[in-house]
C-alpha positions as CSV (number, residue, x, y, z in Angstrom):
1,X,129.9,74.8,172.6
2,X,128.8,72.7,169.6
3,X,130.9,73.7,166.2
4,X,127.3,75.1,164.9
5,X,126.4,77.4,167.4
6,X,129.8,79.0,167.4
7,X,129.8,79.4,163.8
8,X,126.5,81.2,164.5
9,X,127.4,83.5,167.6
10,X,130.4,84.2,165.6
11,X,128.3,85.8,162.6
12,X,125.6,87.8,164.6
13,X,129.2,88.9,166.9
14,X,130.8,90.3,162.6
15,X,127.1,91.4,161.8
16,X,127.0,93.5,165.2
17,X,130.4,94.8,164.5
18,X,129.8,96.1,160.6
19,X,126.5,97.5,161.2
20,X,126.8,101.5,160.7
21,X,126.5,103.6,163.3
22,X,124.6,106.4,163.4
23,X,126.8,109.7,161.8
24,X,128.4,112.0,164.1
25,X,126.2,115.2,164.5
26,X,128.3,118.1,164.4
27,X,127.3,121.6,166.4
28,X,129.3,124.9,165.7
29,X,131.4,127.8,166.3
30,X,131.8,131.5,165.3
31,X,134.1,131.4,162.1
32,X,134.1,134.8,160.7
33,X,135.3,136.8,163.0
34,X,137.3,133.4,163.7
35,X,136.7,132.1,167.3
36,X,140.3,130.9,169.5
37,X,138.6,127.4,169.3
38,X,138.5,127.7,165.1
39,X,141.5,129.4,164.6
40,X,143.5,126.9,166.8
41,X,142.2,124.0,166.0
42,X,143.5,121.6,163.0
43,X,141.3,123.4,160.2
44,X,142.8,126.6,161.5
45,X,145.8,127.1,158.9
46,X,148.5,129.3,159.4
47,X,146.9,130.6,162.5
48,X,147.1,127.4,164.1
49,X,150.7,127.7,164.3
50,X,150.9,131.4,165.8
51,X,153.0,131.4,169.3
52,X,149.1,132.0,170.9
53,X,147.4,128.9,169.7
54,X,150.4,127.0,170.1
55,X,150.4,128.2,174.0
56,X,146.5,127.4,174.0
57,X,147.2,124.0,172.7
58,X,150.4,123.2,175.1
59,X,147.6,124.6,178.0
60,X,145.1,122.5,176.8
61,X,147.3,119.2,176.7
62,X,145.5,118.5,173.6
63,X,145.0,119.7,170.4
64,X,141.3,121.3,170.0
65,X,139.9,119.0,167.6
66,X,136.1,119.1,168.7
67,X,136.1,123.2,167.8
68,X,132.2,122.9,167.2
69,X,131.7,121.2,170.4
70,X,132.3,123.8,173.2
71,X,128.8,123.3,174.9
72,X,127.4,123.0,178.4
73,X,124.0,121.6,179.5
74,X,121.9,123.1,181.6
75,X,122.7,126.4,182.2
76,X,119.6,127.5,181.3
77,X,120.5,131.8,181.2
78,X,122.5,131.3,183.9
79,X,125.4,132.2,182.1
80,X,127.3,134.4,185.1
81,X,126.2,132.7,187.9
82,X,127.6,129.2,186.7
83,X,130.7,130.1,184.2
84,X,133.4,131.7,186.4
85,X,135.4,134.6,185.4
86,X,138.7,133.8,183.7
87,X,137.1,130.9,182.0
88,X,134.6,132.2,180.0
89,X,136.1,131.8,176.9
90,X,136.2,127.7,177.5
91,X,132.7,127.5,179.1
92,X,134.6,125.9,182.4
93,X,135.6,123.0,180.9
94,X,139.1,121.5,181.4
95,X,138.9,120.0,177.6
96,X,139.0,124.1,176.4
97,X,141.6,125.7,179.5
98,X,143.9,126.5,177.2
99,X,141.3,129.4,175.3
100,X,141.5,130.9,178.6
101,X,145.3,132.4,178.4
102,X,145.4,136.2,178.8
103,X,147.3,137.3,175.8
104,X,147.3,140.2,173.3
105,X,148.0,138.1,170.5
106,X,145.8,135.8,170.0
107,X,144.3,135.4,165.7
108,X,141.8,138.5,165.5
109,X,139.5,140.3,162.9
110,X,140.3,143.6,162.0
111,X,136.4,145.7,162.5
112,X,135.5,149.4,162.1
113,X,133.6,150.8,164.8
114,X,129.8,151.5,163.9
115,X,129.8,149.1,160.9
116,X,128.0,146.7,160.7
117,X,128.7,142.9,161.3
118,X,127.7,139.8,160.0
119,X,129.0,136.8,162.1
120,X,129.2,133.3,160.4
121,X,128.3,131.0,162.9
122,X,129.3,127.3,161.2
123,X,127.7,124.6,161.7
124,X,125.8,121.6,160.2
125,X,122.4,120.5,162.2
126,X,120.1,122.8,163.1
127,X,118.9,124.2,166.2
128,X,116.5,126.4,167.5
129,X,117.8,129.0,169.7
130,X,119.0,132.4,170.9
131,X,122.7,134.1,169.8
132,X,123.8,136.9,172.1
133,X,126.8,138.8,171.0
134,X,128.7,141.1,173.8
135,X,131.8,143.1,173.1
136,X,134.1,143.9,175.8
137,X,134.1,147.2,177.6
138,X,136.1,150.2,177.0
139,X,139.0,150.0,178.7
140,X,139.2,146.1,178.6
141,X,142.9,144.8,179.1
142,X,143.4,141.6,176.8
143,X,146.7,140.7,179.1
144,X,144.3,140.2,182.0
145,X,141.4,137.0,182.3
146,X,138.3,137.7,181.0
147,X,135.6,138.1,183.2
148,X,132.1,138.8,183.4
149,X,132.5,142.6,184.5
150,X,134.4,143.3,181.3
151,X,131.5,142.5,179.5
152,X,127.6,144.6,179.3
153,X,124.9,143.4,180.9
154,X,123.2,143.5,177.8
155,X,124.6,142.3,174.4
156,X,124.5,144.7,171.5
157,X,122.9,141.9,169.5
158,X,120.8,139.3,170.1
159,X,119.0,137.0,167.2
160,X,116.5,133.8,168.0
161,X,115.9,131.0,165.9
162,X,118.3,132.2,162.6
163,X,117.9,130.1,159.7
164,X,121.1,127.5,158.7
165,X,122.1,128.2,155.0
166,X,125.3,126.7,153.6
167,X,126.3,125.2,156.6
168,X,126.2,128.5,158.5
169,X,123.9,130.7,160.4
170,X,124.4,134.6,159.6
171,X,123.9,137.2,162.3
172,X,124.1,140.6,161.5
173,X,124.5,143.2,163.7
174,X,125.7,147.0,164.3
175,X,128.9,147.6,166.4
176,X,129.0,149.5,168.8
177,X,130.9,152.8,167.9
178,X,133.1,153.7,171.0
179,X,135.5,150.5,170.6
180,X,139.3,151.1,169.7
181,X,142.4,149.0,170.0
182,X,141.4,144.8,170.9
183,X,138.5,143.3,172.3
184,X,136.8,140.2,172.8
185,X,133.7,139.3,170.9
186,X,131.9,136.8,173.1
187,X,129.1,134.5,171.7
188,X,126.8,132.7,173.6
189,X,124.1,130.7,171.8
190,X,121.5,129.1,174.0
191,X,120.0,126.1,172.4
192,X,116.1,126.3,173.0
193,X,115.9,122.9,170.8
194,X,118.7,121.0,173.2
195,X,119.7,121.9,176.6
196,X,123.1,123.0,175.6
197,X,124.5,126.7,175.6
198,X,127.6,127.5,173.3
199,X,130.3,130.0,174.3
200,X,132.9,132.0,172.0
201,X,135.5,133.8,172.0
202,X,136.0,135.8,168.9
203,X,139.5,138.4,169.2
204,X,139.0,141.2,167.1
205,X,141.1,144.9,167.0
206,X,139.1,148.0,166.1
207,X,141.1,150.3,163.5
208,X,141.5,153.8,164.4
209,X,139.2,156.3,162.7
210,X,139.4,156.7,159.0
211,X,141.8,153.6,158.8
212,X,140.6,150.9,156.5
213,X,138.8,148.2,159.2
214,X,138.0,144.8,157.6
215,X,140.6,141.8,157.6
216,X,142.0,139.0,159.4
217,X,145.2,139.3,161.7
218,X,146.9,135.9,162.2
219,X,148.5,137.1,165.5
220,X,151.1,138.7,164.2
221,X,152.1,140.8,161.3
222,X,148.8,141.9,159.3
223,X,147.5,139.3,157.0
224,X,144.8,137.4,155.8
225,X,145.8,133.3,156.0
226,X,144.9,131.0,152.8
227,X,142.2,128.5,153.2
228,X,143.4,125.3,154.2
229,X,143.9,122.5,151.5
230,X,141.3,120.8,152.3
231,X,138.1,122.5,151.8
232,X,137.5,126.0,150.1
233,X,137.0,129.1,152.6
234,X,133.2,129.6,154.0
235,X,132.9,133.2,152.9
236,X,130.3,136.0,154.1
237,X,128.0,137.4,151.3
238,X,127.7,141.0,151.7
239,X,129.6,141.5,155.2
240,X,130.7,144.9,155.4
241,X,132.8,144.6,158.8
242,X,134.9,141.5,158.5
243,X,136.4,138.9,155.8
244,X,135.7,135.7,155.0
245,X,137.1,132.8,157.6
246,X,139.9,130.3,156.0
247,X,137.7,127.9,157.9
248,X,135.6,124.9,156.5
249,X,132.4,123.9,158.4
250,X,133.0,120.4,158.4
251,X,132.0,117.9,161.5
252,X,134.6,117.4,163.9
253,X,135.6,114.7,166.3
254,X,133.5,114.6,169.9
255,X,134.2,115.0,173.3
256,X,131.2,114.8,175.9
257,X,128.9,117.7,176.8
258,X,129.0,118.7,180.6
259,X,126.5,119.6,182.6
260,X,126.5,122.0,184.9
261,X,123.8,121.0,187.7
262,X,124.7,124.0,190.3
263,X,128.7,123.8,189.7
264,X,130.6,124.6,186.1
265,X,131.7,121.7,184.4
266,X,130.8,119.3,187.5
267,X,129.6,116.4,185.7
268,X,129.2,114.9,181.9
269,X,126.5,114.1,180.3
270,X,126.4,112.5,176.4
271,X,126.0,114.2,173.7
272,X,123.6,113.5,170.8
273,X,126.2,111.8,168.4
274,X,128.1,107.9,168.8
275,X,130.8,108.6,166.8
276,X,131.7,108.6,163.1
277,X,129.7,106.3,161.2
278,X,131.9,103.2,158.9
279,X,131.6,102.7,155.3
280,X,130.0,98.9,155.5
281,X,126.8,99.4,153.9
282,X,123.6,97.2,156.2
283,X,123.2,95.3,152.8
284,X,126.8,94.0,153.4
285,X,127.1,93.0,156.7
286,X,123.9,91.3,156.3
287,X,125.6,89.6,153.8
288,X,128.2,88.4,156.1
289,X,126.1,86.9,158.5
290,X,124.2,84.7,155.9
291,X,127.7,83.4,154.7
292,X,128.8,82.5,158.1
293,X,125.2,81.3,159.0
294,X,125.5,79.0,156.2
295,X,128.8,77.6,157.2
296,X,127.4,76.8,160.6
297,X,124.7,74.7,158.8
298,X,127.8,73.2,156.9
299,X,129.1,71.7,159.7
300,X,126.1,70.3,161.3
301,X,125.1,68.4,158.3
302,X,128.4,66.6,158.3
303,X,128.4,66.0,162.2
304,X,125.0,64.5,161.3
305,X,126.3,62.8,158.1
């Protein structure tokens, strides 16, 4: 190839490279009362490192990195017919097994029965679409897999269409009053704007009545973990049920959506986002390619010379 022209394919090759991509578009997760995807991922604190999370994590193979990203496509309210039981709490997909490990000590929220909630869902786009929150059953045994019969029929909450403030939609909601001892909080938010449906697992214990209800339980002893170092707690104005989640809404890394066209998890399908976006303004890497462009008419003036 003549010394010109690979000059030139050279500087569209740098130009193509520097070029930003467009910005990674993150989704969300329950973090208040904290979700097993939150509270073990990297943002998680303290609770990350509880015996639970580091099971979850050992489980998963993989640390959970994409906490905002637990989302299958096409389910289209057909929650219980395509999520199995014992692996609600990942949505089916392999990337999230390790939320499904039947354990009583996983990070929880300490709740009163008959108060009233406000979740903080985080997240940074918005989307139109439908929460439904269902607390497990009396009776429900956390050492066993969590299935759809330890759930209602119906949720005790459902909200459509929430507005996003402060990075975080804010569903409030009465609990129901006959709960003692653990449960599972489980979240499902059915995009109406995308053809994804979100799951959660939220662990929360119900104090006994007349003891005082509302904190955060790391999986151990009682205790409320410091934020992490970096970014300030997203706190809940006016919650009266729960406290406020050491857990910034900030985008995290992607893994692909699955879609589920008649099986759970069966196939993948991409999700809205390429990937995180690079520094380079478009100013400067059109600036490289007229610097190389003019070396390439360098050289052919002095092959012609």
């Amino acid at each position: 190839m003549p010394a010109h022209r690979t000059v030139a394919a050279a500087a569209v090759a740098v130009a193509a490279t520097l070029l930003p991509a467009t910005p990674a578009l993150a989704h969300g997760a329950p973090t208040d009362p904290v979700s097993r995807v939150v509270a073990c991922s990297p943002e998680g604190g303290e609770r990350a490192r509880t015996a639970a999370c580091r099971a979850a994590i050992a489980a998963n193979g993989a640390p959970f990195t994409a906490w905002d990203n637990l989302r299958v496509a096409d389910v289209n309210g057909r929650d219980r017919q395509l999520i199995p039981d014992g692996r609600l709490c990942s949505g089916g997909l392999p990337a999230y097994r390790g939320l499904d490990l039947a354990r009583s000590d996983w990070p929880s929220t300490r709740l009163t029965p008959g108060a009233t909630l406000t979740m903080t869902y985080s997240s940074t786009i918005p989307h139109a679409g439908t929460f439904r929150l269902f607390l497990t059953m009396p009776g429900y045994d956390p050492t066993k897999p969590l299935t759809w019969s330890d759930l209602p029929v119906k949720p005790f909450a459902e909200v459509t269409d929430p507005p996003l403030r402060n990075g975080a939609y804010r569903i409030s909601a009465r609990l129901p009053a006959d709960r003692s001892g653990r449960h599972v909080l489980f979240t499902i938010w059915q995009n109406s704007s995308t053809t994804d449906t979100y799951y959660s697992c939220s662990d929360v214990v119900f104090a006994a009545s007349g003891a005082s209800g509302a904190g955060t339980d790391k999986g151990g002893p009682s205790g409320t973990p410091a934020p992490p170092p970096s970014a300030p707690a997203t706190t809940v104005p006016g919650a009266s049920a729960t406290t406020a989640s050491s857990v910034p809404a900030t985008p995290a890394s992607s893994v692909p959506a699955t879609t589920v066209p008649g099986t759970p998890a069966a196939a993948t399908a991409p999700r809205e986002d390429h990937g995180p976006s690079v520094t380079l303004p478009v100013a400067g890497a059109a600036a490289v390619a007229l610097l190389l462009g003019g070396a390439a008419l360098a050289v052919l003036r002095r092959r012609r010379g």
